[in-house]
C-alpha positions in Angstrom: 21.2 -7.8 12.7 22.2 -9.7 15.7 21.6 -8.0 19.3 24.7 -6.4 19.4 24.7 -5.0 16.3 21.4 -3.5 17.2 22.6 -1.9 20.3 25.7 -0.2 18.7 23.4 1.0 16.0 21.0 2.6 18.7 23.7 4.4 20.8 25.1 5.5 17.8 21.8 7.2 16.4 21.0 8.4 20.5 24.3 9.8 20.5 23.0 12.1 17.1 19.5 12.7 18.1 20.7 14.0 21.7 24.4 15.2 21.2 25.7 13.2 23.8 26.1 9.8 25.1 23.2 7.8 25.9 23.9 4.7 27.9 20.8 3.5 29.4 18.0 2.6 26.6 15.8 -0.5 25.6 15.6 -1.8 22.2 12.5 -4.3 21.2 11.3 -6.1 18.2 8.2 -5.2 16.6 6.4 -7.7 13.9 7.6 -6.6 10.7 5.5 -6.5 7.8 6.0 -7.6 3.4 8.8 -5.0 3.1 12.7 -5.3 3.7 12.1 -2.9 6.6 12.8 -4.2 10.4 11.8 -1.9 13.3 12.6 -1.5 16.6 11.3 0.6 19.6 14.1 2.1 21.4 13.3 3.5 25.1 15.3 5.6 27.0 15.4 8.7 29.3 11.4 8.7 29.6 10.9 8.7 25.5 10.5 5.6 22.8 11.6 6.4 19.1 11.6 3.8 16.2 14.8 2.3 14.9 14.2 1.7 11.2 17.1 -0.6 9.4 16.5 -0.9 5.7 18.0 -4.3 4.0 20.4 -3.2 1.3 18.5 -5.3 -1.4 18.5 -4.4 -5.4 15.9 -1.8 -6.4 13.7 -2.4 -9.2 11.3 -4.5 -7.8 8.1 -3.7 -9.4 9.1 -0.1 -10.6 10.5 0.6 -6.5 13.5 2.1 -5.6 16.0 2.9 -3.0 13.5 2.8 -0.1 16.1 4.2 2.5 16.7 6.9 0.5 13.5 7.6 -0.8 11.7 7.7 2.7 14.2 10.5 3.9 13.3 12.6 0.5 9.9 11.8 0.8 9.4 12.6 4.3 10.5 15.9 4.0 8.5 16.6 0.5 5.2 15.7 2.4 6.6 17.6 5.5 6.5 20.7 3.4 3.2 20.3 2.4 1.5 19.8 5.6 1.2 16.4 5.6 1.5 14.4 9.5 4.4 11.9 8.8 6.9 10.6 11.8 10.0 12.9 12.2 13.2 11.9 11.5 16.0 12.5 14.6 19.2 10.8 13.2 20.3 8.7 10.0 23.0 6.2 9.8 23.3 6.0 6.0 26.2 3.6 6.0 24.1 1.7 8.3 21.1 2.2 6.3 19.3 2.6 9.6 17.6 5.4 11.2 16.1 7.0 14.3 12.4 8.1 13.7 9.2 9.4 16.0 7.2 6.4 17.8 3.7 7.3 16.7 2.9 4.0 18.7 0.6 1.3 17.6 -2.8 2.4 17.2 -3.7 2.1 13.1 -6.5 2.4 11.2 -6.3 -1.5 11.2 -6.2 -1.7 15.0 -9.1 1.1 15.8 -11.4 -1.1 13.1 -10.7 -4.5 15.0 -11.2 -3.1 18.1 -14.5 -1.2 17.3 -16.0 -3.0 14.3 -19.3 -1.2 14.9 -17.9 2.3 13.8 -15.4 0.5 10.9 -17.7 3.2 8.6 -16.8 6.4 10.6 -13.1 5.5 10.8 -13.2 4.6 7.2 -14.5 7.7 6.0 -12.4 9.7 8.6 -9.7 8.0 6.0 -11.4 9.3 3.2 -10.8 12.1 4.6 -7.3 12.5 5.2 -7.0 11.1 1.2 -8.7 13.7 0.1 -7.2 15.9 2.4 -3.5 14.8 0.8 -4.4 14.8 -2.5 -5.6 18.8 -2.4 -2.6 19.8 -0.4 -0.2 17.7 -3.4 -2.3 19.1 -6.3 -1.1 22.7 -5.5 2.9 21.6 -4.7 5.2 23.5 -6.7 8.2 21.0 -6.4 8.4 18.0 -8.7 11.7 16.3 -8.0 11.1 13.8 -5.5 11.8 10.3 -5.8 8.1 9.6 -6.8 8.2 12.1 -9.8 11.3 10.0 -11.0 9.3 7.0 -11.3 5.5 6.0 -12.9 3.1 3.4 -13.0 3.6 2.1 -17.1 1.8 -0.4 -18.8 4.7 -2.6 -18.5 4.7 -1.8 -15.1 0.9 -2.7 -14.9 1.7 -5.9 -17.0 4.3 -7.1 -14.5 2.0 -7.2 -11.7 -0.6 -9.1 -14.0 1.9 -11.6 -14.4 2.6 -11.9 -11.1 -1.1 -12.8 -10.4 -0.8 -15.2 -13.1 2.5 -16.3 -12.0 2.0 -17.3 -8.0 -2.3 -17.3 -8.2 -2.4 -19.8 -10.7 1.2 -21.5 -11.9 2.8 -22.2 -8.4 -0.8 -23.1 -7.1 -1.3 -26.9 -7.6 -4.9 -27.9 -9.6 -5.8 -30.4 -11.6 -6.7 -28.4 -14.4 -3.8 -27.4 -16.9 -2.9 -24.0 -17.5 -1.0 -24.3 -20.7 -1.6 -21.5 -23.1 -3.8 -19.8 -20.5 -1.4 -16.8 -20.0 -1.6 -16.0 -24.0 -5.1 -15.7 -23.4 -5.2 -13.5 -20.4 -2.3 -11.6 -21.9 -4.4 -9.6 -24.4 -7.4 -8.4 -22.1 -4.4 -7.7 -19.8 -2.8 -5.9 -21.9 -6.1 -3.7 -23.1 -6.8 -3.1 -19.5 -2.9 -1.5 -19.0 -3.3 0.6 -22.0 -6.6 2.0 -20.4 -4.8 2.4 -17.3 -1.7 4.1 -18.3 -4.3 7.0 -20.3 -5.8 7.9 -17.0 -5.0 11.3 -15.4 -1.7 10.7 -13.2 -0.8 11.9 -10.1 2.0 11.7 -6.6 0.5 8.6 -5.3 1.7 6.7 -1.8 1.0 3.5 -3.5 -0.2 1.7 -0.2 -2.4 4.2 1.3 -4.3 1.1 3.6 -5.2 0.7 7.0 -2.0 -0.6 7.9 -0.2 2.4 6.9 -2.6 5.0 8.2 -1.8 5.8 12.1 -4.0 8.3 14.4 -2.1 9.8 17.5 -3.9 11.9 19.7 -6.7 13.8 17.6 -4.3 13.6 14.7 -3.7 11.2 11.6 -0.4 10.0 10.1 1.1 8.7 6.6 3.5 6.1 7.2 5.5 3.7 5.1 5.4 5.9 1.8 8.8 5.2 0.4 7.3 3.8 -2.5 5.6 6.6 -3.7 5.5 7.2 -7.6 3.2 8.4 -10.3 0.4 6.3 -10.6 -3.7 7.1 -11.5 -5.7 9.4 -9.8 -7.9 6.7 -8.2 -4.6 4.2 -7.1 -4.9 5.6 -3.5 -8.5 5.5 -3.4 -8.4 1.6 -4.2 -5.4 1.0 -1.4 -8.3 2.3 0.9 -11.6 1.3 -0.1 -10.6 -2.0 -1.7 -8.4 -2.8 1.4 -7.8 -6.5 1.8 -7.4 -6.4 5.8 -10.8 -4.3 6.5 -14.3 -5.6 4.0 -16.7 -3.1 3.2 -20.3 -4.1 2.1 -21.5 -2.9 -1.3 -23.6 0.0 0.0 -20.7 0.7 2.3 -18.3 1.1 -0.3 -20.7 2.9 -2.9 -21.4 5.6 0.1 -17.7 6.1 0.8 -17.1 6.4 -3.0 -19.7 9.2 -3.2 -18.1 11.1 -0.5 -14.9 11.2 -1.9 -15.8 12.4 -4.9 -17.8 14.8 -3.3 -15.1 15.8 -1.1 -11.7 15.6 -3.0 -12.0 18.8 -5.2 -8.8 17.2 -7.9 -10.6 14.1 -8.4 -13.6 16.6 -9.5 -10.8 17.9 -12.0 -9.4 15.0 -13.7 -12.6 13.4 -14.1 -15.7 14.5 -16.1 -18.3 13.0 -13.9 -18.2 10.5 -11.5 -19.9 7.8 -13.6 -16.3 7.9 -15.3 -14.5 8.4 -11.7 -16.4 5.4 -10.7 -15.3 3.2 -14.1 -11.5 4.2 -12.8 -12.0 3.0 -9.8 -13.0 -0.5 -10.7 -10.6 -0.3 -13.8 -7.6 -0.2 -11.2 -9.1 -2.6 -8.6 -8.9 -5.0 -11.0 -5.4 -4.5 -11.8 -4.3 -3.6 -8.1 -6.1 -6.8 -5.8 -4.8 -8.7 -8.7 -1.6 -8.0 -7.6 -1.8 -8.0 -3.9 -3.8 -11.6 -4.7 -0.7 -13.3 -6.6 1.4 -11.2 -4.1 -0.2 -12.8 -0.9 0.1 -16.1 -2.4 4.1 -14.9 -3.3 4.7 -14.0 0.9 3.6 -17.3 1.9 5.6 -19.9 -0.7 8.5 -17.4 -0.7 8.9 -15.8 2.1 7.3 -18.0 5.2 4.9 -15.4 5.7 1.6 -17.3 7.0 -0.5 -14.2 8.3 -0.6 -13.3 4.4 -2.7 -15.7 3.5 -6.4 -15.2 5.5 -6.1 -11.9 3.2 -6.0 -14.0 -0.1 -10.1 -14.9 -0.3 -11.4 -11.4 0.6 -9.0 -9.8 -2.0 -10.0 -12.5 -4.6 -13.6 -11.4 -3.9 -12.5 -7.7 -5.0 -11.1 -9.0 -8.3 -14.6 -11.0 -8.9 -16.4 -8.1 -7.9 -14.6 -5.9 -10.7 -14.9 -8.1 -13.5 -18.3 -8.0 -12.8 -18.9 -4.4 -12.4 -16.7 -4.1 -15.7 -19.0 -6.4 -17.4 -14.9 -8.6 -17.9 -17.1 -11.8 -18.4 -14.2 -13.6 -20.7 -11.6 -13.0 -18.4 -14.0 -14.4 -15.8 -14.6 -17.5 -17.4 -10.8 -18.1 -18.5 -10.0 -17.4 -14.6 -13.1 -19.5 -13.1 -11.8 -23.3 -14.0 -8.0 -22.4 -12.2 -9.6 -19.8 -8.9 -12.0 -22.1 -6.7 -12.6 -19.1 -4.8 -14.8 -17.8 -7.7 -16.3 -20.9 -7.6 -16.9 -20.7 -3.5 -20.0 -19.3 -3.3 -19.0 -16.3 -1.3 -20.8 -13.1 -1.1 -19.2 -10.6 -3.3 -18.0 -7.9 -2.0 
């Protein structure tokens, strides 16, 4: 949108929000993010909002949908069950653009960076507000949201696979050749997605991570959950504890693991005992850094997005970590020759 475009679209949402005209306001850029979202903070009168435009791009993409849509029905689903998400004052659905609360800029992300000697507290405050959703969702009573219209399959599983195979290792340039290497992988792949699809399901945000987890005042918010679907149980708990932009040390992350268990009271249902819990969890690490490996590697050749790529190594390290906790030694050693980071040295995580 050019600046312009941008204005007209603001006065036009003001004019909703406030029933009236609006002349004097301030729209700004903020850095976007891996999504076709652009935002914008809007000030005016003494108050900011957010101005959310939505590119109009085919849904599909890895089992997604409409996301314009699917924020405003998703929004008011988690509204209903007590959940803190942004409000939304005025929609422009022709415009695909809307007016939402400014919740402003502090994020789990941001509060870790800035006080890396309490990362554990503000991680397990997280823990919290997962387990916290998850109960609240357990007892819903309505199942037509966009997310219950849409589920994590094996196929959908096996496409993210591919895309680690695809951008981690055949748009990567090595010496070594790859031919044949994806019919190998394709089978333990394809066990793994089996084993994944059989898990207990439930409403998942699908990238419940530092980034997307904001804390005004004493209170903490869910954005960014248009993408919300079916998906295992432990999905969310991965998005947090295996989060590629914050590293938890082994002991870290085996302490924050116990707490959720001991503190999310559905988890306690699906699973048997947390030895099986615990299996899960590494079970859709594998298959979920995987992913965000190949699609790190994807931003950066595709899209010109550079502050993707620091993210790459410590996310690798999750995947390592996993096979080994799995005891996934074959699909180590098919992976080792074509990932030098396996072969770095670097501490697992």
């Amino acid at each position: 949108m050019t600046d312009f475009t941008i204005d007209l679209t603001v006065f036009q949402l003001l004019n909703i929000y406030k029933k009236r005209k609006v002349l004097d306001f301030f729209a700004e850029p903020l850095f976007g993010d891996a999504s076709g979202r652009a935002y914008h903070r809007v000030s005016f009168e003494g108050e900011t909002a957010l101005l959310m435009t939505v590119a109009d791009v085919k849904p599909g993409e890895f089992g997604r949908g409409d996301s314009f849509n699917d924020f405003i029905a998703i929004d008011g689903f988690l509204k209903n069950n007590a959940i803190n998400v942004p409000r939304i004052y005025a929609v422009i659905p022709e415009l695909r653009a809307m007016l939402i609360e400014d919740l402003g800029d502090t994020t789990l992300f941001k509060m870790i960076e800035g006080d890396r000697v309490n990362k554990v507290h503000y991680v397990k405050e997280a823990v919290g507000l997962l387990a916290d959703t998850q109960t609240k969702i357990y007892s819903r009573t309505e199942f037509n949201t966009p997310a219950d219209k849409r589920k994590f399959t094996k196929a959908l599983f096996m496409e993210e696979f591919y895309h680690f195979y695809e951008y981690m290792i055949a748009k990567r340039v090595y010496d070594v050749p790859y031919t044949n290497l994806w019919s190998k992988l394709e089978k333990h792949f394809s066990r793994i997605s089996s084993e994944l699809a059989r898990l207990p399901y439930c409403f998942s945000h699908r990238d419940f991570q530092s980034k997307n987890i904001m804390k005004r005042g004493g209170d903490f918010y869910i954005i960014d959950f248009q993408d919300a679907l079916m998906a295992p149980v432990v999905y969310d708990a991965v998005a947090l504890l295996r989060d590629s932009y914050i590293e938890l040390k082994p002991d870290e992350l085996d302490s924050l693991l116990r707490h959720l268990w001991n503190i999310d009271k559905p988890m306690q249902e699906y699973f048997n005992d947390y030895n099986e819990f615990e299996h899960a969890f590494y079970l859709q690490t594998l298959q979920r850094k995987m992913k965000d490996a190949g699609r790190f590697v994807y931003l950066n050749q595709v899209k010109n997005k550079e502050w993707f790529v620091p993210f790459i190594l410590p996310t690798l390290g999750y995947v390592r970590n996993a096979l080994v906790k799995l005891e996934e030694e074959k699909i180590l050693e098919l992976l080792a020759p074509f990932i030098p980071e396996f072969r770095s040295g670097r501490r697992e995580n």
